[in-house]
Each structure stands twice: as C-alpha cells, then as structure tokens.
C-alpha positions as CSV (number, residue, x, y, z in Angstrom):
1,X,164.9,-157.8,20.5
2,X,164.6,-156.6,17.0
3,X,167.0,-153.6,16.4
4,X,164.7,-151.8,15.3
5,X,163.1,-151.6,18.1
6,X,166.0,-150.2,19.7
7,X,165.5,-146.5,21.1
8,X,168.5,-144.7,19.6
9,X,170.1,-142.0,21.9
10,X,172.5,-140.1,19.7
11,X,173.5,-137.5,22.6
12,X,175.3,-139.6,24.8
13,X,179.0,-139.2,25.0
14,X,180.5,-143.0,24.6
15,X,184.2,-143.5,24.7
16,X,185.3,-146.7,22.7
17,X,188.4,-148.8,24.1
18,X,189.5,-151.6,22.1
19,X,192.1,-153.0,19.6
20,X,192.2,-155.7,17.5
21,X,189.7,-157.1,14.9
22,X,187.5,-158.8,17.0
23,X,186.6,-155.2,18.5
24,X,185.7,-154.1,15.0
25,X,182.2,-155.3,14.6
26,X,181.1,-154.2,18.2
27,X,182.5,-150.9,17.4
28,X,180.9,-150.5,13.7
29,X,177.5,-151.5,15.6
30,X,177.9,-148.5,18.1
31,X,178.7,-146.1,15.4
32,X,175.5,-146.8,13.4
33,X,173.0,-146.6,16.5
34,X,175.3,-144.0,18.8
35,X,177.5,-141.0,18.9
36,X,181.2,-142.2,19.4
37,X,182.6,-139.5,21.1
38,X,186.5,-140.9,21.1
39,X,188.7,-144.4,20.6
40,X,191.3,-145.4,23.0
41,X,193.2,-147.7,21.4
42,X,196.8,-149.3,21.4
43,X,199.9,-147.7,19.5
44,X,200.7,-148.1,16.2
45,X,203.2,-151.2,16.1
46,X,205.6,-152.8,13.5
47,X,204.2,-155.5,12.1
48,X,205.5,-158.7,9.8
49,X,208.7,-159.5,7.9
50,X,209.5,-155.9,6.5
51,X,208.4,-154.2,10.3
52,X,205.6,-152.2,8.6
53,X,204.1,-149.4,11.0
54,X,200.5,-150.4,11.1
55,X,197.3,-148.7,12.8
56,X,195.1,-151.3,15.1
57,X,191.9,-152.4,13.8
58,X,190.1,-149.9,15.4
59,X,191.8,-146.8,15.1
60,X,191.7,-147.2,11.4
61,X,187.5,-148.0,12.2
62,X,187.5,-144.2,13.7
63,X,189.3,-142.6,11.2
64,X,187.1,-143.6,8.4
65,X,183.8,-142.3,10.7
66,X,186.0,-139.2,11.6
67,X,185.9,-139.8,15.2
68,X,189.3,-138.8,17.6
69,X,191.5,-141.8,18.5
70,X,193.8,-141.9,21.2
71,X,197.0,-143.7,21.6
72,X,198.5,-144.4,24.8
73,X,201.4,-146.7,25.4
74,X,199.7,-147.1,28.7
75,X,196.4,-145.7,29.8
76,X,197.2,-144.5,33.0
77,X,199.5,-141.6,31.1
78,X,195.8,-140.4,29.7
79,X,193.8,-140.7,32.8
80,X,193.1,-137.1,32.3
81,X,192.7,-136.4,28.8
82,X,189.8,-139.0,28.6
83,X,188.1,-137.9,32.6
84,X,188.0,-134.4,30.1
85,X,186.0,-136.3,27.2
86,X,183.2,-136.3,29.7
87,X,182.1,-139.6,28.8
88,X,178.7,-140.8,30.2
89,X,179.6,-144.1,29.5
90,X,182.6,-146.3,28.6
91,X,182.6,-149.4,26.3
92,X,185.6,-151.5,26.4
93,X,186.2,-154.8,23.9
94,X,189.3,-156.6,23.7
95,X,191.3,-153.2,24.7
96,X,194.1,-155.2,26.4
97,X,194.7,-153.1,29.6
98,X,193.5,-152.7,33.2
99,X,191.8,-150.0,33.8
100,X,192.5,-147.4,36.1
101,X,190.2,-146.3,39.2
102,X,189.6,-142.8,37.9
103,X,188.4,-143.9,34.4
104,X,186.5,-146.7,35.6
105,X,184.3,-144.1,37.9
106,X,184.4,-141.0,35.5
107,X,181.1,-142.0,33.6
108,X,178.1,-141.5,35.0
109,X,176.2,-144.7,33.3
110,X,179.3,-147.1,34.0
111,X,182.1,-149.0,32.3
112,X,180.8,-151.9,30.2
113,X,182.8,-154.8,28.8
114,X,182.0,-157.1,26.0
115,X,184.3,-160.7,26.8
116,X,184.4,-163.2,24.7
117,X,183.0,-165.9,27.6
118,X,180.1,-167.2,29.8
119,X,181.6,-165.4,33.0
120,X,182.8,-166.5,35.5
121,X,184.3,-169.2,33.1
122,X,187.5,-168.2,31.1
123,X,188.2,-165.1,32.7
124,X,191.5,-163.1,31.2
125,X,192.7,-162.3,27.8
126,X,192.9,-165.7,25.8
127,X,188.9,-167.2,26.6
128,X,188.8,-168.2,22.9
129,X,191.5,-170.4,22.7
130,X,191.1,-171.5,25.7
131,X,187.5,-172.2,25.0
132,X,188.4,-174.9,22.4
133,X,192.2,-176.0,23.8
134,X,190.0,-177.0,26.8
135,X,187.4,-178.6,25.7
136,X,184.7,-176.6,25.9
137,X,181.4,-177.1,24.2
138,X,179.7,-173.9,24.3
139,X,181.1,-170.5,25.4
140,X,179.4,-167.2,24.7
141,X,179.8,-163.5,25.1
142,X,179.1,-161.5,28.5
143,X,178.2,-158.1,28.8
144,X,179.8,-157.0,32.4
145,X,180.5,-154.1,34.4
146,X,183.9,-153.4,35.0
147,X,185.8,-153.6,38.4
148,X,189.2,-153.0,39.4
149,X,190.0,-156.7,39.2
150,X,190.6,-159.0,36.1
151,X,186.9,-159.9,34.7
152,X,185.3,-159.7,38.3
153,X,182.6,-157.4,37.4
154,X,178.4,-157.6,37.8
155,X,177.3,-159.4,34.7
156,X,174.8,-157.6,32.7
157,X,173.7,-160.1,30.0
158,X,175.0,-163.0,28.2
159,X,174.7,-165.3,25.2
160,X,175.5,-168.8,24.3
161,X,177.5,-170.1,21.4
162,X,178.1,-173.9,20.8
163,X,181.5,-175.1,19.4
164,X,181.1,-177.1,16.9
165,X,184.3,-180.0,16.7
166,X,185.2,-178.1,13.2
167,X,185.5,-174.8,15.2
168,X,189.3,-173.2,15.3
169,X,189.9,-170.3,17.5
170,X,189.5,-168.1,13.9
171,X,185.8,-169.2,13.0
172,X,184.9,-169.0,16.7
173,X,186.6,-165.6,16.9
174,X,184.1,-164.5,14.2
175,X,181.3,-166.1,15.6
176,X,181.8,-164.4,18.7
177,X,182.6,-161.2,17.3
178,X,179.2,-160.7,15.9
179,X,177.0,-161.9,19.1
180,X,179.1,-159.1,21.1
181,X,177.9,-156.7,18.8
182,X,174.6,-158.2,18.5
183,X,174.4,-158.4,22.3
184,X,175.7,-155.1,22.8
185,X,172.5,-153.5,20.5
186,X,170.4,-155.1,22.5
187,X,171.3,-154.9,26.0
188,X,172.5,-151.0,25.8
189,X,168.8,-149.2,26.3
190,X,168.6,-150.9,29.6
191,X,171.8,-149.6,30.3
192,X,170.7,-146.7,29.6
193,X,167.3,-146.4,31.4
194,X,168.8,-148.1,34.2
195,X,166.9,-151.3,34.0
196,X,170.1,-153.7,33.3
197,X,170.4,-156.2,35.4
198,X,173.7,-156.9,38.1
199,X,174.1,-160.5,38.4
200,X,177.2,-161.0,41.2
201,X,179.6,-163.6,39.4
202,X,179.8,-166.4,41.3
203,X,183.7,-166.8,42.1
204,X,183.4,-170.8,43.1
205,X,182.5,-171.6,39.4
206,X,185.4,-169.4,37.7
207,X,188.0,-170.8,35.6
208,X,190.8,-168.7,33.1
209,X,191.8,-168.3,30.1
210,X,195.1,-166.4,30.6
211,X,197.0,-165.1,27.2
212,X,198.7,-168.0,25.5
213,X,202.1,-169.4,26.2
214,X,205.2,-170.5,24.2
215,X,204.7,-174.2,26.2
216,X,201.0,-174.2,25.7
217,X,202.1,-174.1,22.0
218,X,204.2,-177.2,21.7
219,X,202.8,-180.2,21.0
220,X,203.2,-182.5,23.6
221,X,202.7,-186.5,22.2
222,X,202.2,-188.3,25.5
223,X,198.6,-186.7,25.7
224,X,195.3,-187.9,24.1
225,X,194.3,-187.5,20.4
226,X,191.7,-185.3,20.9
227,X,193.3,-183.4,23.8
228,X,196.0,-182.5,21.0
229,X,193.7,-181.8,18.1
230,X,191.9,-179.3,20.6
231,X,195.2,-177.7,20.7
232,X,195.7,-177.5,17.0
233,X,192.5,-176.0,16.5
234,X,192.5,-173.6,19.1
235,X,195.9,-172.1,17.9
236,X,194.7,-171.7,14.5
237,X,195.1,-169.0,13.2
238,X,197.3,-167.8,15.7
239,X,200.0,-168.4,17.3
240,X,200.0,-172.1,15.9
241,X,200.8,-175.1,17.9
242,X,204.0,-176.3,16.6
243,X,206.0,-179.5,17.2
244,X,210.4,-180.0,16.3
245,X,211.3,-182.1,13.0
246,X,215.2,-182.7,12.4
247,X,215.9,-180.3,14.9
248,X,213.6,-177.2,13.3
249,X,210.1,-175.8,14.3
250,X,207.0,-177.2,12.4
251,X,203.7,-175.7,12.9
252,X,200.6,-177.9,12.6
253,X,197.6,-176.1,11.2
254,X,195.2,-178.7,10.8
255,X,194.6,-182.4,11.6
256,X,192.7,-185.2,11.8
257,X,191.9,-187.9,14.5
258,X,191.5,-191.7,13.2
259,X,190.7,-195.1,15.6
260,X,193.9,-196.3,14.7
261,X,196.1,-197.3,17.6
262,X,199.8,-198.3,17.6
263,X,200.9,-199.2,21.1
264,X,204.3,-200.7,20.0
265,X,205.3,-197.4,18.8
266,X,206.6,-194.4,20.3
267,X,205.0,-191.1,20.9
268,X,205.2,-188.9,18.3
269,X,206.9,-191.5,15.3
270,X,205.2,-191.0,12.0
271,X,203.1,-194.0,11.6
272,X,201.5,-193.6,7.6
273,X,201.9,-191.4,4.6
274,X,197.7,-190.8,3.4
275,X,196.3,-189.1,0.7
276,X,195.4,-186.0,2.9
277,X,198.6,-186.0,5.0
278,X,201.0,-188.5,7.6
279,X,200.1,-190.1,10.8
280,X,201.4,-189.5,14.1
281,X,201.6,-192.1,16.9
282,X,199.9,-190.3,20.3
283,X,199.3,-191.4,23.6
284,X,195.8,-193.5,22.7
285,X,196.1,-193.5,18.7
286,X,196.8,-191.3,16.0
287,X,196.5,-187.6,14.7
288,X,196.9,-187.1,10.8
289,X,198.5,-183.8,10.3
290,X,197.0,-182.2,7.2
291,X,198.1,-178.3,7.1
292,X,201.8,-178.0,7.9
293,X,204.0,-174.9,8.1
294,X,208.1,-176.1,8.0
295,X,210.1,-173.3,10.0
296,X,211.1,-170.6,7.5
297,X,208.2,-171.3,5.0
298,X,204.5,-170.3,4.6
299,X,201.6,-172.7,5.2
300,X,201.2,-175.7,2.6
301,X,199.0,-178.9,2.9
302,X,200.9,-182.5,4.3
303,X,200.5,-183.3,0.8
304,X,202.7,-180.3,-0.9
305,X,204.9,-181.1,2.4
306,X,205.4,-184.9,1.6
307,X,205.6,-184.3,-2.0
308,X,208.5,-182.0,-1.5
309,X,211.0,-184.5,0.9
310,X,213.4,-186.4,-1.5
311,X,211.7,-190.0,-0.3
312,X,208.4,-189.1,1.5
313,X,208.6,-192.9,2.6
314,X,211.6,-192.2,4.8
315,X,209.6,-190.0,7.1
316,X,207.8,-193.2,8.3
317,X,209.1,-193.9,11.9
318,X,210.8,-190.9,12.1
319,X,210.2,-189.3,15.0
320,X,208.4,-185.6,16.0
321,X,209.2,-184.0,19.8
C-alpha cells in the first residue's frame, strides 16, 4: 500500500511504549501520520565508563516533537496515570515490560505490538539475535495484539526479511527496524476501521528467543564452524561473544569460516597467522577471527591485534577456552 494512500486520522489519542533505538523509526513514522498523545518509556539510566545519566531513545524522540513522556521504573506504578490519557489505542515496540490487565483493556481500538519475528517463532525479548545465533534464514516483523502472556497475541500482519550470511544482529536490527515502521503505516487504517485481521498463533510451531545470556556469550570450540560464526555475528554489536586468552576475556567481533580442517589438533589452538587475522581449530575446521576486542581495550582488527604481541608467531598453538 502506498503511504500515500493511507487515510490519516490525526484525532485519535495513541499512547507510544517503547525504549531503545530500534523503537525510533516506528515511532518517527507514527508522529508524521498520527497524533502521539504520550511515551511510556524506561528511566533515564547511567550509561558507559564515566556513568553518564542518559535519556532512552525514545524519550529524547518525544521531546523534540513536544509530546509528554512518562517514566516508570515499572509500569504497574502508572496504571492510572496512563487509563487517564484516555488512549483509543496503544502501540508498543521494544518497551521491555509486561503489561498489565488494566492497560491492556483501557483502549478502545486495542494494544498492538510491533516484534521483531515471524510469530509464533522467536517469541520474547532477544528474536534478533536469536534469529541469526540460530540459524535462521528469514525472520520478519509481526504486527500482534497483545495478551496477558509473553508474545501470545492474535497476529495482525506480518512481513518477511531474509538473512543474508553477512547479516549481524546490528544490520538486521536496522533492517527490521524500518519494515516495523513500514508495516505499521500500512496495517494501522484497518486497525482503525476494524477490518484487521486476528490470525490465532499456532502454539505447536512456536520457538523463543529469550534475552541473551552470559553462557550463550562464550564461545564454546567443540561446536561446528558455522554454528560459531552464527554466534559471532549474532552478538555483534552487542553484547559480543567472547572467548579467554592467557586467562583474560577476548571478544570476537568478526570472523571468517575457511575448508581447512585440522583433526590432530585441539579445539580452540590457534592454527595460522593470515593477512586478515589467526585461525582457530573447531570442532569440523577452522574460524579466522578478524575483529578482536582484548579485555580492557577497544575493538581493533586481528591484524592491529597480532601486530601488537611481541612475537605474533608464538600465538600459534596456543590455546583459546
């Protein structure tokens, strides 16, 4: 549907929930075809080395279009400040909280979520990473309607996106980002007419994509080369899957899969020094790490890594766990 085409309904009170940047485009695209009424967002939180008060994403979105944020630590303390908003409908994106009862039935037209997934697969708060740490060749963006229960809701619409084998959690993040808002123009005037459709989720074909874990960050050796390269690229650019070097943390940012086997060598021994980076010995070959990040020090190619050992040849058979 062009957007054009799009009947714009600038009286409807629409409450925003939502918090980090992957919210911001869906939310800039409500603003320019709707009336935002108010943003419920998360708190302000310290942030980085020097603990920096920052706003989230999208409260610093409202304040530049002059629309009222809210700031709960938990949303059940403003259950009745926003049933007072009178909302007529409720758009949620990435908030980061379950929603209680009252909120979820104070709006006559609904409460809508935009996840990043084909539902029911990858329900829960991680379906990007997930999508590419497991293997996934396409995922999507669904417009739902919310329930009580984690991602559980009538789907509305939906929209595929392949993953590409280049894709990191980052680039699909902002591929994503951009169908929900997309998505979101499109599917709202039948939310709003009343013709959207309510497609039950079938619960038999769900799988999850729960937030991310310190142990789904370490790189374990003894799997497959591209089972671990999913797993750097899904991590990147956040948290990082990370691997122990002379008893300190290294995070691997990017790498490489070659045919090259080694099945006299142990899991995880450096097996070559390349132009681009070193090898490392896996369960059915070899990953080249190429973006390294030593504990204590920002991100630097293998190469600026290598170059900066005293003998670069002595990492060869060392060993990673």
């Amino acid at each position: 549907m062009n957007l054009d085409e799009i009947k714009v309904e600038r009286e409807l009170r629409i409450l925003f929930m939502g918090t980090p940047t992957f919210s911001v485009p869906v939310l800039e695209g409500l603003i320019e075809h709707y009336k935002v009424k108010a943003v419920i967002t998360q708190p302000n939180r310290l942030v980085g080395r020097k603990q920096t008060l920052m706003a989230p994403p999208i409260a610093e979105v409202a304040h530049r279009h002059m629309i009222l944020v809210l700031q709960p630590e938990k949303i059940k303390d403003a259950v009745e400040e926003i049933v007072a908003l009178r909302p007529d409908l409720i758009i949620t994106c990435a908030y980061g909280q379950i929603l209680p009862k009252a909120i979820l039935e104070c709006a006559p037209l609904g409460c809508i979520n935009v996840h990043a997934s084909l539902l029911p697969k990858l329900r829960g708060g991680a379906p990007i990473h997930h999508a590419i740490m497991d293997g996934y060749k396409k995922t999507g963006i669904t417009i739902m309607h919310m329930n009580p229960r984690m991602d559980e809701g009538d789907i509305i619409s939906q929209k595929e996106v392949e993953i590409t084998d280049n894709d990191t959690a980052s680039s699909l993040h902002d591929k994503l980002s951009l169908v929900g808002r997309q998505l979101l123009l499109e599917t709202l005037p039948k939310i709003i007419d009343g013709s959207a459709l309510r497609i039950k989720q079938d619960a038999s074909q769900a799988t999850y994509g729960f937030n991310i874990t310190r142990e789904e960050e370490k790189i374990n050796f003894s799997k497959s080369r591209k089972e671990i390269y999913n797993q750097i690229r899904g991590l990147n650019s956040w948290p990082g899957a990370y691997t122990r070097w002379n008893g300190r943390i290294i995070k691997v940012w990017e790498a490489r899969m070659t045919t090259n086997t080694f099945p006299d060598l142990l899991d995880g021994t450096v097996t070559a020094i390349y132009e681009d980076g070193f090898g490392v010995k896996v369960s059915n070959g070899e990953l080249v790490f190429t973006e390294v990040q030593p504990e204590g020090k920002s991100k630097m190619t293998a190469t600026q890594f290598l170059n900066g050992l005293q003998d670069k040849q002595k990492l060869l058979g060392q060993i990673f766990d």
